[in-house]
N, C-alpha and C positions, 0 to 999 in steps of 0.2 A: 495341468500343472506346468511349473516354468520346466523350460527346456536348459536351465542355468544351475539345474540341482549341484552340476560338478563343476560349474565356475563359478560361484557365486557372485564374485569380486567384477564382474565384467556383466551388467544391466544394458541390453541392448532392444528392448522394446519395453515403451514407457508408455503408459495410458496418460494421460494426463487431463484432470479433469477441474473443469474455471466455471466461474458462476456468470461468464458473459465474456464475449469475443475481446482480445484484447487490442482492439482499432477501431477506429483511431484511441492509440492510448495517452486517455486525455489526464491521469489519474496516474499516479504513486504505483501501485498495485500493479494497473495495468502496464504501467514501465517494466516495472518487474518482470510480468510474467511475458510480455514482449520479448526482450531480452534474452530470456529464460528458456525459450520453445526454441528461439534460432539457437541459441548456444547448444541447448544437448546435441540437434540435428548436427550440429559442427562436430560435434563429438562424436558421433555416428551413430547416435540413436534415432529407431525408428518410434516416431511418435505418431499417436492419435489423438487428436484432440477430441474432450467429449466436453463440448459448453452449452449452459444454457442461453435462450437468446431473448432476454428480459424482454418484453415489451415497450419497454420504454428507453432501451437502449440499442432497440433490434439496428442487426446490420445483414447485409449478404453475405452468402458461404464467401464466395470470393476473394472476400475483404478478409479472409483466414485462411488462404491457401498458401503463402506465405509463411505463415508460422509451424504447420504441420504437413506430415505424410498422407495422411489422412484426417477427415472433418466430420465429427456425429454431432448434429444441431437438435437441440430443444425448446420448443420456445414456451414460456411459462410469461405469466403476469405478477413482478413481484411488490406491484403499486402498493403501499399503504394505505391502507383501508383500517378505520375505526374498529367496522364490526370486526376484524381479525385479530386485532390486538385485544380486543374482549375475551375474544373467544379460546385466544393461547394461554388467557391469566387461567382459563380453566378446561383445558381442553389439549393434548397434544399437538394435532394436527399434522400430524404423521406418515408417510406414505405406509410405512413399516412399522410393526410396535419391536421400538429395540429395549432393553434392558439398562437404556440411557436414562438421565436426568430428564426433566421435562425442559425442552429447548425452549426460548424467548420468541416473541412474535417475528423480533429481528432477524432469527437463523430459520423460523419455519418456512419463511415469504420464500425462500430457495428450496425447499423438500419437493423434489418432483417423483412421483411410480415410474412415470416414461425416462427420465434420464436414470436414473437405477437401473432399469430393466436395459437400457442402451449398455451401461457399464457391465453387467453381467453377460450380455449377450456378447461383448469384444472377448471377453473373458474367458469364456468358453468355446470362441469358435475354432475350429479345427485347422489343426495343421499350423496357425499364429500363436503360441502361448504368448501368452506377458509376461515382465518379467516385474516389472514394479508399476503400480498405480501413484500416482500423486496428486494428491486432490490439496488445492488450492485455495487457501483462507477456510477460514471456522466453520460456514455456512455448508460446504464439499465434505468438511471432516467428517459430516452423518452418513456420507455413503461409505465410509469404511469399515463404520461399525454393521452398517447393512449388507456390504459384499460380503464381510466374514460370514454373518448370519443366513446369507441366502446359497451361499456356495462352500463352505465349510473347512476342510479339509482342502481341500483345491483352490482356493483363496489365494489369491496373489499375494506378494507383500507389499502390504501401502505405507505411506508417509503422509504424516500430514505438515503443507508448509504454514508455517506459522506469520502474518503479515504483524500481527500486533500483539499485545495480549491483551482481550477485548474487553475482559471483565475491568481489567482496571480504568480502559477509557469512560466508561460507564460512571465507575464510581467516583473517576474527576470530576466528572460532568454535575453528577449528581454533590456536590461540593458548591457548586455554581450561584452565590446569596440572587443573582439578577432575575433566576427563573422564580414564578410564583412554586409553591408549599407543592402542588400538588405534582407540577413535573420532577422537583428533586425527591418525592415519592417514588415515583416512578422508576427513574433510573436509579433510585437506589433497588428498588425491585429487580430488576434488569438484570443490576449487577451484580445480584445473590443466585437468581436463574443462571447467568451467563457464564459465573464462578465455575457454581456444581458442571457445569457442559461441558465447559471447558477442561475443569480439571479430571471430568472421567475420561474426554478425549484424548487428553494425553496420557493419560493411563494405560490407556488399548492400545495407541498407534506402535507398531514396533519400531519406528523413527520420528524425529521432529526436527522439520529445520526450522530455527528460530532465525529470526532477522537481525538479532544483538546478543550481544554477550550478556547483557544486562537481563533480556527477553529471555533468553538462554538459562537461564539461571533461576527463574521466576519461573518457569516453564517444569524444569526440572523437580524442580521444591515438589509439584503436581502431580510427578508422574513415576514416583520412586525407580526403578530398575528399567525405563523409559531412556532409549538414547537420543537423546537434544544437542542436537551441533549448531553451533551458528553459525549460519550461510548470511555474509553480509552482502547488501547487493552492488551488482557493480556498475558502471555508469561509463558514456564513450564519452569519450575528452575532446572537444574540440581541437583543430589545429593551431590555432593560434589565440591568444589570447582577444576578448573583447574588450578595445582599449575603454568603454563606458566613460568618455568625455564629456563633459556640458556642452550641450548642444545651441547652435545659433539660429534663433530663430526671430525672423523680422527685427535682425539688431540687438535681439534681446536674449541672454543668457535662462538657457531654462534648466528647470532641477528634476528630473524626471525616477519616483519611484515606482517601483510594480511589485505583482505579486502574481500569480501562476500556481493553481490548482487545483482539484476537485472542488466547486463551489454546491455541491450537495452533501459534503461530509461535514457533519454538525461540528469536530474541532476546527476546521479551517473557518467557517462562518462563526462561529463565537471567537475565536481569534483574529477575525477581519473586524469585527462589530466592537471589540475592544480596540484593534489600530486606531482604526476611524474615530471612534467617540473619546479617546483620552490620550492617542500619543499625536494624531495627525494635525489637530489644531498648533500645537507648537509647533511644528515643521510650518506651518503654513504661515504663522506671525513670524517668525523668524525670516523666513524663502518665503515669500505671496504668488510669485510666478509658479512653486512649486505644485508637482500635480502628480496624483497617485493613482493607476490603470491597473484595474479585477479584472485578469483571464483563467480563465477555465471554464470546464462545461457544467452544466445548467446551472446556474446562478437563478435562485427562488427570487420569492419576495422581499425577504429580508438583506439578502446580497443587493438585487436593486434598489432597496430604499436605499442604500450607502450612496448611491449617486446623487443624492440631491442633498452632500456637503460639502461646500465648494470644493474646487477642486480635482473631485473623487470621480473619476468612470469608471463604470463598468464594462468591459468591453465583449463578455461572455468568450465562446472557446475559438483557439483560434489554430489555423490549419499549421503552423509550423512551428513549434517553442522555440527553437533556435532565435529567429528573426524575432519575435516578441522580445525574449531577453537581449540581445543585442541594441536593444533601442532605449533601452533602462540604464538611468546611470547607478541606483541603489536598487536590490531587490532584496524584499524582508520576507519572513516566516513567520511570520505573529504565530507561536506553537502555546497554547495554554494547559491541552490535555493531550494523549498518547501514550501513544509506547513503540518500540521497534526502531527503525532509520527514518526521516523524512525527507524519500525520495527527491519532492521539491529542493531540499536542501543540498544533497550530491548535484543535480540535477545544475542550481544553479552554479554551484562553484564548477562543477565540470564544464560550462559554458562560458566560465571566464567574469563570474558576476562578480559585482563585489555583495557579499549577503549580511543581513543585517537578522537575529534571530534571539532566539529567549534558547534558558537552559532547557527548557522541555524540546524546544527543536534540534538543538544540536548533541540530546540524548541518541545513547549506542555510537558516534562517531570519535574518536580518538583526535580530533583536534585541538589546536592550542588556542584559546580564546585571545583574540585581538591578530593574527599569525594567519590564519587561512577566514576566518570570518570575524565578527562582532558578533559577541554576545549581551546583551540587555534584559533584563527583567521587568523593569521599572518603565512607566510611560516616557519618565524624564530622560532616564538612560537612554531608553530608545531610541527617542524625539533626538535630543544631542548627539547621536552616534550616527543618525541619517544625515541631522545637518552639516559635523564635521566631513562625513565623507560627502556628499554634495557639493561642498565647496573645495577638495582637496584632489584635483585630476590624478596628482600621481600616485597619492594614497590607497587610491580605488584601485588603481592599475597593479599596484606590489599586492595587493589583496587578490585581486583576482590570480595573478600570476602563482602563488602561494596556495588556492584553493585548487586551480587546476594541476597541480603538483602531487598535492596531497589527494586526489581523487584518483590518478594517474598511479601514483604509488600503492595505496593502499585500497582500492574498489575497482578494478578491473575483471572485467565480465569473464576471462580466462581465469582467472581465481576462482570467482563467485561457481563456475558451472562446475569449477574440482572439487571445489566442499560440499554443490549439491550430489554430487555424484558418490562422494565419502558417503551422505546419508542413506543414498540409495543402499548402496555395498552394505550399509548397518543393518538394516532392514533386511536384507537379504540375510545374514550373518542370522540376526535373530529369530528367522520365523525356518531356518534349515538348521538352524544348530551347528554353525560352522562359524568358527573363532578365529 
């Protein structure tokens, strides 16, 4: 049991448990939890990281010594596979049988015995108590219900952090007229599984940090006598602003948009396939020289068919974000479905972008539309709100100057790791019974 019975308020060794090493973090998420692991160690906590090390995103311990005190790696295969999504419409697939909802194929492809049994074993070893577990996105949240269950009484206090709220990406999606009958079946499936998951997960956890206020709220609805604080995330500001002038190239004035993200997350790709197919043509007959560069990692099939409309590259991931946005004179968020902050979005105004984004992207941030970014809903809106700033150097420049301001003020990683620490302290508060 923690050794914090008589401090509650003061969490100084944190398990910290991620569904996959966050380096290179090419991902939202992985920002986050980047960020996230140096910040507590600043704070002086001693961390352990317990990740698993997907197969398809394997890295070296090495590539995470950086982030933690210590490194427990798992390597698991969480490829998509037919026959497993079958098999979860009827089947648990569980390492553990907990007294949960039946989880989606989406959260089981993460259920490992061997990282369970790693998390238990830090748990109880001698002479190190824990003092908080945090287990990292929705698919982690099943080992909380399993540490309670496997160690009891002696159970650490966990949290769980909240990146989205996932039932509802689900049920956007599952909205979507473009997909045939049988996939908006599906994810409406998904997102009646993913509901009940979610909302007994928040039921149990004795904390939640949400990502928004918004998230926070919705979250709560879930979790009756459940403490949900939102921890919004914080973001480093560049030194100076990126003036994103028009660039001259061979004599000739060019209009350079980008975009920078997770190119395997199904909202990023149905909102790239919507830029492309109904906002980018007008940009194009308007600006012809115009041209619009996909970074991020793994870019499918359908990400690269975007390449063959004029124009359009793909560029896949690339080793620095900084230098990729510095080279863009507009960067957009085509946001259609989510929930939470999107990191890409901090991310680019913290680097001085001028951002171009829908009201689903600039969801959970407190900014002023037209003031720190553009907001656009409409292909038309969009298209015109690219083209004015393309053509307007100084425009771009008070935008960005405005957006790294308001990033600066309000999402500072020194904030962000005081609220997750708040959560901590709640979770301790509620499973010692100390107010």
């Amino acid at each position: 049991m923690s050794c914090l019975l008589n401090e509650p308020q003061v969490p100084r060794s944190v398990v910290f448990v991620v569904s996959r090493i966050p380096s290179p973090p090419y991902d939202g998420a992985m920002v986050v939890v980047s960020h996230t692991l140096q910040g507590l160690r600043q704070a002086g906590c001693h961390v352990t990281l317990i990740a698993l090390n997907p197969q398809k995103h394997r890295v070296e311990a090495t590539a995470a010594q950086q982030f933690c005190d210590e490194l427990i790696l798992v390597d698991i295969d969480t490829t998509v596979q037919v026959q497993g999504a079958l098999k979860a419409v009827l089947e648990r697939g569980e390492p553990l049988a907990t007294s949960l909802p039946r989880a989606s194929y989406q959260l089981q492809r993460f259920f490992s015995a061997e990282l369970l049994s790693s998390i238990v074993e830090r748990c109880r070893r001698p002479g190190q108590p824990v003092d908080v577990v945090h287990l990292d996105g929705l698919p982690m949240a099943w080992y909380g219900v399993a540490l309670q269950q496997t160690l009891g009484a002696e159970c650490p206090p966990w949290i769980y952090r909240s990146h989205n709220v996932e039932y509802r990406i689900l049920e956007q999606q599952s909205h979507t007229s473009a997909r045939p009958f049988w996939q908006r079946w599906y994810y409406r499936f998904l997102a009646w599984q993913t509901r009940r998951f979610e909302q007994e997960i928040v039921r149990r956890a004795p904390a939640v940090a949400a990502m928004s206020e918004i998230d926070a709220e919705e979250l709560l609805a879930m979790g009756s006598d459940t403490r949900v604080i939102a921890v919004a995330p914080g973001m480093e500001v560049a030194p100076t602003v990126v003036p994103n002038m028009v660039q001259e190239e061979h004599g000739h004035a060019t209009f350079k948009v980008g975009f920078l993200g997770s190119l395997e997350w199904e909202p990023n790709i149905e909102g790239l396939e919507w830029f492309v197919r109904t906002v980018w043509p007008t940009i194009r007959h308007q600006l012809p020289e115009a041209t619009f560069t996909i970074a991020g990692r793994a870019p499918g099939l359908r990400v690269q068919s975007l390449a063959t409309t004029e124009g359009v590259r793909v560029l896949g991931p690339v080793s620095w974000a900084a230098e990729f946005l510095a080279q863009q004179d507009v960067v957009v968020a085509p946001v259609l479905s989510g929930s939470g902050v999107r990191i890409k979005v901090l991310e680019g105004m913290a680097h001085g972008c001028a951002m171009v984004t829908t009201t689903r992207g600039a969801e959970g941030l407190s900014v002023v539309p037209g003031r720190q970014l553009v907001i656009a809903d409409e292909p038309v809106a969009m298209a015109q709100a690219c083209i004015a700033l393309l053509s307007d150097p100084e425009e771009r420049r008070r935008l960005a100057g405005e957006g790294q301001e308001f990033v600066r003020q309000k999402h500072s990683w020194q904030a962000s790791i005081q609220q997750l620490l708040h959560v901590y302290r709640s979770a301790l508060e509620r499973c010692y019974g100390v107010s």
